[in-house]
C-alpha positions as a Markdown table, in Angstrom:
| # | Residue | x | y | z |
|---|---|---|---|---|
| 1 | Unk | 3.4 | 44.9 | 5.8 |
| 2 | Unk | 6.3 | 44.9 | 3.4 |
| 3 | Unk | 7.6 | 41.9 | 1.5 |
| 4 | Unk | 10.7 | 41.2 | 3.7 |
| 5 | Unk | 8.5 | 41.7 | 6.8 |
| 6 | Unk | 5.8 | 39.2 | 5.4 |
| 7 | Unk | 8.7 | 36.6 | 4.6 |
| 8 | Unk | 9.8 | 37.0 | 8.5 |
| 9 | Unk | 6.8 | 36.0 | 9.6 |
| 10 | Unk | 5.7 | 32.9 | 7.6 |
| 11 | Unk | 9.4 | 32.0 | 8.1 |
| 12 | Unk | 8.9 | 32.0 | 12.0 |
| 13 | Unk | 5.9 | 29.6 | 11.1 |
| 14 | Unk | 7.9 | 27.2 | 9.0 |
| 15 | Unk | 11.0 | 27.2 | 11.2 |
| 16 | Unk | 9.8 | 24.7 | 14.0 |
| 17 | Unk | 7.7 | 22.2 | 11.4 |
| 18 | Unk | 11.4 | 22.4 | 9.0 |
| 19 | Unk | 13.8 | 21.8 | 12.2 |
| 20 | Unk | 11.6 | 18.8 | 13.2 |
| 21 | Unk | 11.3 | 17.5 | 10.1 |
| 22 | Unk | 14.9 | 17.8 | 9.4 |
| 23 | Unk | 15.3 | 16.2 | 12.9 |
| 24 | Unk | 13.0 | 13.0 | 12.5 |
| 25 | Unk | 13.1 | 12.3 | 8.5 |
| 26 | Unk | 16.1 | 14.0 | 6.7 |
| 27 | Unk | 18.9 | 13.1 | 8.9 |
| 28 | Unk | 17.9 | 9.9 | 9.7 |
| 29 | Unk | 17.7 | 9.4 | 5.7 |
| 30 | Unk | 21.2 | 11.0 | 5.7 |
| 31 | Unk | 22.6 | 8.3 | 8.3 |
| 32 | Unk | 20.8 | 5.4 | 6.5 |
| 33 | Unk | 22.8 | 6.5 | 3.1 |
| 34 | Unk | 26.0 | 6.4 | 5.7 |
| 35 | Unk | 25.6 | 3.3 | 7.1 |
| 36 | Unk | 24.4 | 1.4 | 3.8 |
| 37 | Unk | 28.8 | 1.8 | 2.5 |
| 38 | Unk | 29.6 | -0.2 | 5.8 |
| 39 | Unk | 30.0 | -3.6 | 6.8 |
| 40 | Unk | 28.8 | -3.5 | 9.8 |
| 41 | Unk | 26.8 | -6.1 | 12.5 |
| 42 | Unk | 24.6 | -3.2 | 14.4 |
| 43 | Unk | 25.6 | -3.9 | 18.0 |
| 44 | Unk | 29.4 | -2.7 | 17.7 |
| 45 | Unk | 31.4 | 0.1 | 16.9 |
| 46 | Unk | 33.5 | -1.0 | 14.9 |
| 47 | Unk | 32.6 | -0.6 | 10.9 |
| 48 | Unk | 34.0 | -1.7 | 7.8 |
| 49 | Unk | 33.7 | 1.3 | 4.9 |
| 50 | Unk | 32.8 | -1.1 | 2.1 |
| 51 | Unk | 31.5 | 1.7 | -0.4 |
| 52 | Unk | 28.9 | 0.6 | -3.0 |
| 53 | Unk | 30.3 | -3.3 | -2.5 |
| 54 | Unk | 26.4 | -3.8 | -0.2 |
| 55 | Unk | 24.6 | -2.6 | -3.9 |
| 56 | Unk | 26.4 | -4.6 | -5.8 |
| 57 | Unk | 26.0 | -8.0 | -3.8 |
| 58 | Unk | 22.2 | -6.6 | -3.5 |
| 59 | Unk | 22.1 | -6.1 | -7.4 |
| 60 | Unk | 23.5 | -9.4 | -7.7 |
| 61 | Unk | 21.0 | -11.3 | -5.4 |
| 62 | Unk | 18.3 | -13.3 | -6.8 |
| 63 | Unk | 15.9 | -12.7 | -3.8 |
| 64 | Unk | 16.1 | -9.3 | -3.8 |
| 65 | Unk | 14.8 | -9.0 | -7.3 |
| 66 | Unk | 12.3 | -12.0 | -6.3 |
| 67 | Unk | 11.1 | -9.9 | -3.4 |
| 68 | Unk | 11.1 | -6.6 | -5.2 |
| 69 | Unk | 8.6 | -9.2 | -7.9 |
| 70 | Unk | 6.1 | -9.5 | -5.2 |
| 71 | Unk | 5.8 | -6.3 | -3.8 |
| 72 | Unk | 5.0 | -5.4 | -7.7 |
| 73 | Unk | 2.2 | -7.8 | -7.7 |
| 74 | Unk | 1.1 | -6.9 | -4.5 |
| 75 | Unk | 0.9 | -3.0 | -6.1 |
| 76 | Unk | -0.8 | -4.2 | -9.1 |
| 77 | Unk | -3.4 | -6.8 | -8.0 |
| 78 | Unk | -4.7 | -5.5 | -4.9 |
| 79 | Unk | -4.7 | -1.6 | -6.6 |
| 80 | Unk | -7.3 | -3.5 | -9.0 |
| 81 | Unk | -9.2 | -4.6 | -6.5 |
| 82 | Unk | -9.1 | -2.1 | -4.1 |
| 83 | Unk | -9.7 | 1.0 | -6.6 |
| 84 | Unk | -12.9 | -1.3 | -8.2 |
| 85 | Unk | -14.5 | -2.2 | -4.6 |
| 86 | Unk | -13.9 | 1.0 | -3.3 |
| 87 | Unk | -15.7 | 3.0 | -5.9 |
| 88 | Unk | -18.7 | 0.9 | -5.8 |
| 89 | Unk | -19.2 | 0.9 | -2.4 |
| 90 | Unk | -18.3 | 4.5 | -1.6 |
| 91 | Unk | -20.8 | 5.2 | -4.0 |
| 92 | Unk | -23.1 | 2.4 | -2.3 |
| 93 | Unk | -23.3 | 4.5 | 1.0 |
| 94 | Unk | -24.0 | 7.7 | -0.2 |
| 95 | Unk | -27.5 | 6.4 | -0.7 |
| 96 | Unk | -30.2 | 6.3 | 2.0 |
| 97 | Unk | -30.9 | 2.9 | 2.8 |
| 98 | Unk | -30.9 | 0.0 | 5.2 |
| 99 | Unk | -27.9 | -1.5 | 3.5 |
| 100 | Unk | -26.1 | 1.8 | 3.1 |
| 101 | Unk | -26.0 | 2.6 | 6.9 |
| 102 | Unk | -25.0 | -0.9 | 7.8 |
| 103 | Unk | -22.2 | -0.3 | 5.4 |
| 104 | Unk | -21.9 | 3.0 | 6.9 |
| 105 | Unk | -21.3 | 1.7 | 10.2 |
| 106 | Unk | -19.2 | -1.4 | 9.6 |
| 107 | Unk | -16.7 | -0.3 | 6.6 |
| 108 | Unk | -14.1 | 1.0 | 8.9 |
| 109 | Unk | -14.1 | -1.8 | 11.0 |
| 110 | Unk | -10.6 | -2.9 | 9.5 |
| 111 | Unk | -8.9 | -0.1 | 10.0 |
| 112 | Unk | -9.3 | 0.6 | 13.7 |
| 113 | Unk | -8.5 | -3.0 | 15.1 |
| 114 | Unk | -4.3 | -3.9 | 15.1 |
| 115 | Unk | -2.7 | -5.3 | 11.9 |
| 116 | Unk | -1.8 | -8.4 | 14.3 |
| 117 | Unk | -5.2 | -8.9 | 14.7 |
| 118 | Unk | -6.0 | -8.9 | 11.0 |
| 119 | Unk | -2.9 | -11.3 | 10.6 |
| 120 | Unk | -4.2 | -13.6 | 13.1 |
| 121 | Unk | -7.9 | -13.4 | 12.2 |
| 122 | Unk | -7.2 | -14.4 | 8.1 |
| 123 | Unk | -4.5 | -17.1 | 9.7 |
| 124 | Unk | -7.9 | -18.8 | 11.2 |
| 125 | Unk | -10.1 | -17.7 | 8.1 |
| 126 | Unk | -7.4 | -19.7 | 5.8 |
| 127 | Unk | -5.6 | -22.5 | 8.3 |
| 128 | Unk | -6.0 | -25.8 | 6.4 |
| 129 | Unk | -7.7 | -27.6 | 9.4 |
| 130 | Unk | -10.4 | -25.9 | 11.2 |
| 131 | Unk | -10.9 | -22.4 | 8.9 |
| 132 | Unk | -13.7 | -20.8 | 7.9 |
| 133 | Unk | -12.9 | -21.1 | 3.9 |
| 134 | Unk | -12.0 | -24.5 | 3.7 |
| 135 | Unk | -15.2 | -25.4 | 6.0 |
| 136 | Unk | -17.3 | -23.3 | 3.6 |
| 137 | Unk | -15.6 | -24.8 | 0.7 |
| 138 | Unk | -16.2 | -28.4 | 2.3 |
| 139 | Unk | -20.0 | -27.8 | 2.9 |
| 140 | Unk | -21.2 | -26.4 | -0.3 |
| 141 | Unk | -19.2 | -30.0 | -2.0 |
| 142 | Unk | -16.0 | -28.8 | -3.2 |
| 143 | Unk | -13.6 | -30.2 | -1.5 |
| 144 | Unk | -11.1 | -30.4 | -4.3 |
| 145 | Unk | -10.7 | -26.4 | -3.8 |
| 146 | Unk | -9.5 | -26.9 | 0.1 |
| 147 | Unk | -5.8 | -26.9 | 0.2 |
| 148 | Unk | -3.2 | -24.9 | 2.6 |
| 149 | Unk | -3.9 | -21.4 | 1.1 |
| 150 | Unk | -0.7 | -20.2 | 3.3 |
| 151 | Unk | 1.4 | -22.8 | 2.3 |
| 152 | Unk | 1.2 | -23.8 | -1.3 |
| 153 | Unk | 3.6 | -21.5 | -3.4 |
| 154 | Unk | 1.2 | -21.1 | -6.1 |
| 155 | Unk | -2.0 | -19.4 | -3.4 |
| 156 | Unk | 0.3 | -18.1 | -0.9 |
| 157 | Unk | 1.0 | -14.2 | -2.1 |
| 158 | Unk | -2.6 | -14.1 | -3.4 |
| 159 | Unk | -4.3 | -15.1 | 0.5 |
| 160 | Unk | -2.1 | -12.6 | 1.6 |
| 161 | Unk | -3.3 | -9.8 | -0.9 |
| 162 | Unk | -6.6 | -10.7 | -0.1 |
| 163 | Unk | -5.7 | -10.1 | 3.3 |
| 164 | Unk | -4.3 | -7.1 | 2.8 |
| 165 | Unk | -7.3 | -6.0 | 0.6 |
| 166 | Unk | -10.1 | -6.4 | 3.5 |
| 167 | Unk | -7.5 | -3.8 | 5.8 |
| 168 | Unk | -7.0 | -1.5 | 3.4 |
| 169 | Unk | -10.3 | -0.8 | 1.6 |
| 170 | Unk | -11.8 | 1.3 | 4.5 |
| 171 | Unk | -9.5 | 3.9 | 4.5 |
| 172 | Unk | -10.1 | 4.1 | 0.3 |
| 173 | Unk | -14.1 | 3.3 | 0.9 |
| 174 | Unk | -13.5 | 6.8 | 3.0 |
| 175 | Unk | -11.6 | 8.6 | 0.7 |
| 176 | Unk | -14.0 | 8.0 | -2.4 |
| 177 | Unk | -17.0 | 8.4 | -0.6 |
| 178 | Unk | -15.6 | 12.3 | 0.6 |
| 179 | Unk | -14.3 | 12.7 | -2.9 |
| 180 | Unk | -18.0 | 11.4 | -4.3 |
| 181 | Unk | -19.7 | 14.3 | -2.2 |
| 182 | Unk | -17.7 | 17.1 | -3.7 |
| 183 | Unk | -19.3 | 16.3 | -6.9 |
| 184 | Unk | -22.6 | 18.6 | -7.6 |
| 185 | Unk | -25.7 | 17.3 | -7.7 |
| 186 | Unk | -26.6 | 19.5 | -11.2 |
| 187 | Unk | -23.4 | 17.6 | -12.7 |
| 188 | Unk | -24.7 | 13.9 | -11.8 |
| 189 | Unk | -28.2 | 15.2 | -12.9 |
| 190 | Unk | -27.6 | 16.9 | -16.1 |
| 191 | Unk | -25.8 | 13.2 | -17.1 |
| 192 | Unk | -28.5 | 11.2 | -16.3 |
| 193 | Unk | -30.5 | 13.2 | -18.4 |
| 194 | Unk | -27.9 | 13.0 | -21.1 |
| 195 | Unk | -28.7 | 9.1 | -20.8 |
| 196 | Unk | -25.3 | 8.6 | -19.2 |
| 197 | Unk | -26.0 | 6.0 | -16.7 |
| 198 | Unk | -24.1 | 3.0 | -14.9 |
| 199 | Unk | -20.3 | 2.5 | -16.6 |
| 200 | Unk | -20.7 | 5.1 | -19.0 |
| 201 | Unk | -21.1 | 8.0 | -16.1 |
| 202 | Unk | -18.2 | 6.6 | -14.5 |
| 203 | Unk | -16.1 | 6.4 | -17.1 |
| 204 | Unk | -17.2 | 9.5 | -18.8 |
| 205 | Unk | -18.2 | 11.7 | -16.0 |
| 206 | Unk | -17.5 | 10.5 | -12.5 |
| 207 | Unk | -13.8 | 9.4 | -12.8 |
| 208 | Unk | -12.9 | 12.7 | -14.4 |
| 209 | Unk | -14.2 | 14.6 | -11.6 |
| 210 | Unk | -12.7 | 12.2 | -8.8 |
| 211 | Unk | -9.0 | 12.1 | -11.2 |
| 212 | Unk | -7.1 | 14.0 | -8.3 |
| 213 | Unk | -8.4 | 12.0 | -5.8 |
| 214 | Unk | -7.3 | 8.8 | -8.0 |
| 215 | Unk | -4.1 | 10.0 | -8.4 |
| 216 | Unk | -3.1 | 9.9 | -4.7 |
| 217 | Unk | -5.2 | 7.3 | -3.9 |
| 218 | Unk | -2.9 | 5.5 | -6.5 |
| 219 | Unk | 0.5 | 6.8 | -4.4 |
| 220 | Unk | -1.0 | 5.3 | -1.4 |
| 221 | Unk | -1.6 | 2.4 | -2.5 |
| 222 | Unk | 2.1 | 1.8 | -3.8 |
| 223 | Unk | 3.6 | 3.6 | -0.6 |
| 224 | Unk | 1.1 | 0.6 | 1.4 |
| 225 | Unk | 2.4 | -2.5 | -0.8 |
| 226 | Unk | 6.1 | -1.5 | -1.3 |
| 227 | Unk | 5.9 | -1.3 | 2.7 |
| 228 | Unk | 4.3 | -4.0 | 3.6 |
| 229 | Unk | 5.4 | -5.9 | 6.3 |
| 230 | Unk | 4.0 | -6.6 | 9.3 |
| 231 | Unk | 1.0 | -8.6 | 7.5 |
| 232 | Unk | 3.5 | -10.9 | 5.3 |
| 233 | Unk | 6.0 | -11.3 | 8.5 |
| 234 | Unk | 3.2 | -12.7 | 10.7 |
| 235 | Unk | 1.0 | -14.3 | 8.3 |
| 236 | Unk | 3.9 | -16.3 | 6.2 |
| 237 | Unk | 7.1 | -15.2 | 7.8 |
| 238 | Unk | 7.9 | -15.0 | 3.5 |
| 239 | Unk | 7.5 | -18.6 | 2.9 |
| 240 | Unk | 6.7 | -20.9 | 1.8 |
| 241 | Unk | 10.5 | -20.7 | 0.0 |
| 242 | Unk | 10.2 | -17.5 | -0.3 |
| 243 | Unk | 6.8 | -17.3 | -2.4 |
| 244 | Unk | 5.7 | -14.5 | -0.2 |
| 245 | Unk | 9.1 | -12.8 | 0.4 |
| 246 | Unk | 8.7 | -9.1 | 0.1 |
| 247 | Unk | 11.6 | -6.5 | 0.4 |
| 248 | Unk | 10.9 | -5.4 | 4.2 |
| 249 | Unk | 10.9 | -9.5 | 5.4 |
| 250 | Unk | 14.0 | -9.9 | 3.4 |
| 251 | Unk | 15.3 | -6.8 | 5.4 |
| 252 | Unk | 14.6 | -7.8 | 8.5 |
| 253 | Unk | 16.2 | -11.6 | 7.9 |
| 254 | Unk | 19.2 | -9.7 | 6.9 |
| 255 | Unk | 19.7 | -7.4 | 10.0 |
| 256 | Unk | 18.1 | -9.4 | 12.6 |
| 257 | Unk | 18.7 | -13.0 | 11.4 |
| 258 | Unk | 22.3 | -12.4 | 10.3 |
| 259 | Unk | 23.2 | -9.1 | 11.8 |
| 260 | Unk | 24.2 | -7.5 | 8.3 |
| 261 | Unk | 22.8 | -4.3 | 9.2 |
| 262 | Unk | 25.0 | -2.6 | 6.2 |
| 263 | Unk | 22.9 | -4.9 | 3.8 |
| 264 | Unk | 19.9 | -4.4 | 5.3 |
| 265 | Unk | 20.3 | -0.5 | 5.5 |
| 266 | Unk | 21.1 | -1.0 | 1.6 |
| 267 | Unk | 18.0 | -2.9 | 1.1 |
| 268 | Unk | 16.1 | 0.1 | 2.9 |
| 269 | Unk | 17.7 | 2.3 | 0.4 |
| 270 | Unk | 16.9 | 0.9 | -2.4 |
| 271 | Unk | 13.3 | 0.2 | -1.2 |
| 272 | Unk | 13.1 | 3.7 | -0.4 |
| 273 | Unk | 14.4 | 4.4 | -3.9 |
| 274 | Unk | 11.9 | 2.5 | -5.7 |
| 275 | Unk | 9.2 | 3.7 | -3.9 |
| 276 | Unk | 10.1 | 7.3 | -4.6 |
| 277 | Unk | 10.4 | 6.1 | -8.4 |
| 278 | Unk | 6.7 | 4.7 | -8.7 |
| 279 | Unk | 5.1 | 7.1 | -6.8 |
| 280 | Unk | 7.0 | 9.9 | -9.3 |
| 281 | Unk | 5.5 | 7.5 | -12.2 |
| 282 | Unk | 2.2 | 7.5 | -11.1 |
| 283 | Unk | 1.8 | 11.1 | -10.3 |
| 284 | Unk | 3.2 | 11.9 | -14.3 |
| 285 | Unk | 1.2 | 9.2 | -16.1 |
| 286 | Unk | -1.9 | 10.7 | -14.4 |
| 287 | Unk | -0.7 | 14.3 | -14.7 |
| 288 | Unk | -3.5 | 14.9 | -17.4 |
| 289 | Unk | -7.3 | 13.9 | -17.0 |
| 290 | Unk | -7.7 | 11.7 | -20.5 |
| 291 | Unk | -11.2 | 13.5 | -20.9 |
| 292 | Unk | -10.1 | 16.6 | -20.5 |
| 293 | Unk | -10.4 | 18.8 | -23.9 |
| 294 | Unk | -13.0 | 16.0 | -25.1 |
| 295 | Unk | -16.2 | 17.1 | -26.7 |
C-alpha cells in the first residue's frame, strides 16, 4: 500500500471521531468565545456586542478572584490527600488478605452512587444537630470541637474537601493499584534486597516507576477541583458569605440568578482558560522523572 493510499485510509477512520468532535466540543467552545463579547440575558434575541467590557468587569471583581482562591485550595489540599491515601491503599489491596479484599470490594463504593447522594449523605455526616461527627465528637467528651462544620467560614471549604476526598479517591485507589501491577516483581525484589524498604522504596523506586501515571493523575485532579460544582452547590450553595464560593457556583448565580449570561459565559472562559493553564503546568513541571540519570 503506498503512502498516499495508507493516509486515505486512516483518514476515513479519523473523519467520523474529527466531525463529531468538532460538532460537540469545538464549536460549542467557538460560540462560548462569541457569546462571552455580548451583553446579553439568555432567553432573547436581542444582544448587546460589548467586546472585552464582560473580562474587564470580571478582572475587576473581587469574587471572582475569591472564587478562583478556593478552587486553588481545593486543587492543592485534597491533591495532598488524595495522591497520599491513594498510594497507600492501592498498595494495601494488592496483598492477599482479609482486609485487602474487604478493601477490594468496598473502595469504589463512592464512585458508583450519585454525587447528590454524596452531597446529602456528608450534609447528615456534618449537620450541627443530629450528625454523625458531632455525635462522635460529643461521646468520646469533646464537645468544644462540635460546631456547624457547613456554616462557620473558617471549616466550611475544608468539610467540603473532605467531602470531595471520600468521592474521588476510588477512582485514584483504581488507577494506582493498575499502575502498581505494571511494576515487576524482580524490580520490587531486587530493592528489598538492596535494603530499600517502606519510604525509601517509594521515594526511590516506586514513584519513579508509577511518574507517568502521577502526572495525569495530577491533571485529573485539577480538571475535578477547577470543575467542581455540583458538590459545593448542594452542600453550601457557596456560603456561608461566600467562604465556599467556587468559580462554577459563581457562574451559575450569574446566569441563572441574574440572567447575565454574557458574564457568566466569560466566567466559563476564563475557567476554561485556567484550567488549560494548570493542567499545561503540571504536565511540564513533571516532564522529567527527578531520579532519572541518578546513580
Amino acid at each position: 500500500m503506498s503512502r498516499r493510499s495508507r493516509g486515505i485510509f486512516v483518514a476515513g477512520f479519523l473523519l467520523p471521531a474529527t466531525v463529531l468532535y468538532a460538532l460537540f466540543v469545538v464549536v460549542p467552545v467557538v460560540q462560548a468565545f462569541a457569546f462571552s463579547l455580548y451583553r446579553w440575558r439568555g432567553i432573547s434575541a436581542n444582544r448587546t456586542f460589548v467586546g472585552l467590557e464582560n473580562f474587564r468587569q470580571l478582572f475587576a471583581d473581587p469574587i471572582v478572584w475569591l472564587a478562583l482562591q478556593h478552587n486553588l485550595l481545593l486543587f492543592v489540599g485534597t491533591s495532598v490527600v488524595i495522591l497520599a491515601l491513594s498510594l497507600a491503599l492501592a498498595h494495601a489491596i494488592g496483598h492477599d488478605s482479609g482486609t485487602a479484599r474487604f478493601l477490594r470490594a468496598v473502595y469504589l463504593f463512592p464512585q458508583v452512587i450519585s454525587l447528590v447522594v454524596v452531597a446529602v449523605l456528608w450534609m447528615f455526616i456534618l449537620n450541627p444537630s443530629f450528625g454523625i461527627l458531632n455525635g462522635a465528637l460529643k461521646a468520646v467528651g469533646l464537645e468544644s470541637w462540635a460546631i456547624a462544620w457547613l456554616g462557620e467560614k473558617r471549616t466550611a471549604l475544608a468539610s467540603v474537601g473532605v467531602a470531595h476526598v471520600w468521592h474521588a479517591l476510588g477512582f485514584y485507589i483504581m488507577l494506582f493499584s493498575a499502575a502498581l501491577r505494571t511494576i515487576p516483581h524482580e524490580v520490587m525484589e531486587a530493592a528489598t534486597l538492596d535494603g530499600a524498604t517502606g519510604l525509601v522504596r517509594l521515594r526511590y523506586v516506586t514513584l519513579p516507576l508509577l511518574w507517568a501515571v502521577l502526572r495525569i493523575a495530577l491533571v485529573y485532579m485539577a480538571i475535578g477541583t477547577m470543575n467542581i460544582f455540583a458538590l459545593v452547590f448542594l452542600m453550601t450553595q457557596g456560603g456561608p458569605d461566600r467562604a465556599t464560593e467556587v468559580m462554577l457556583t459563581y457562574l451559575y448565580e450569574q446566569a441563572f440568578k441574574h440572567s447575565d449570561f454574557g458574564y457568566a459565559t466569560a466566567l466559563a472562559i476564563v475557567n476554561f482558560m485556567v484550567v488549560m493553564a494548570l493542567s499545561g503546568a503540571i504536565l511540564a513541571l513533571l516532564r522529567h522523572n527527578p531520579q532519572e540519570g541518578r546513580a
